[in-house]
N, C-alpha and C positions, 0 to 999 in steps of 0.2 A: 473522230479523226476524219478530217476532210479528204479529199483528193484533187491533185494538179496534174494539169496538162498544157508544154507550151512547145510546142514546134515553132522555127522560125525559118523564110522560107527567102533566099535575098534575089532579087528581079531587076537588076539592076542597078540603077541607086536607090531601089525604094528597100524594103523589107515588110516581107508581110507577116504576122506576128496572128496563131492562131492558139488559142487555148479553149479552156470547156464554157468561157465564157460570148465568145464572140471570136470574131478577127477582126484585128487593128493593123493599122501599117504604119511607119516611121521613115524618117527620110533625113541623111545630112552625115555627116563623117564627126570626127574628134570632137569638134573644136564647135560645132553647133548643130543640135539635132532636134527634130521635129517630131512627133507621134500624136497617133490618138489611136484612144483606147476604144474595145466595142463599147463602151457604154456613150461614147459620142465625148467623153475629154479631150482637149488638146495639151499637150506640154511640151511646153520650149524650152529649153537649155542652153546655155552657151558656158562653155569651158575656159577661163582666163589663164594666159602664163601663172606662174605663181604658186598653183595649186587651186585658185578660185574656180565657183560653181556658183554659177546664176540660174535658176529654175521656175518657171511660172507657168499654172494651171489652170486653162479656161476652160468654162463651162462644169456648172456642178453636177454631180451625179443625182439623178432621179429616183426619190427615194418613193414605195406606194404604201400607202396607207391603210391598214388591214380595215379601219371603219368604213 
C-alpha cells in the first residue's frame, strides 16, 4: 500500500501544488487552467458552457530503463 502527500499552497493567481513527488504549479480559474506537473508535464483544460471538457497533455513522462 503506497502513500500520498499533496499540499496546495495559492500565491496569488498561481497555485503551487507540492506532493512526495515534486512541486508543480497551475495557473487560470473555471473556465481555463494551466499546470505542470514535477515530472516536467503540461496540461491544458478549458471548460465549455454545456458541461464540455477539453483537456490536452504535452510532453511525455520519462520513463529509465533498468538495462
Amino acid at each position: 500500500m503506497g502513500w500520498h502527500y499533496n499540499k496546495s499552497v495559492k500565491v496569488g493567481p498561481f497555485r503551487i501544488n507540492l506532493s512526495r513527488h515534486g512541486i508543480g504549479h497551475s495557473f487560470g480559474g473555471r473556465r481555463f487552467h494551466v499546470s505542470t506537473t514535477p515530472d516536467g508535464r503540461r496540461h491544458v483544460s478549458v471548460r465549455l458552457p454545456g458541461g464540455f471538457h477539453l483537456g490536452k497533455t504535452f510532453g511525455g513522462r520519462r520513463r529509465h530503463h533498468p538495462y
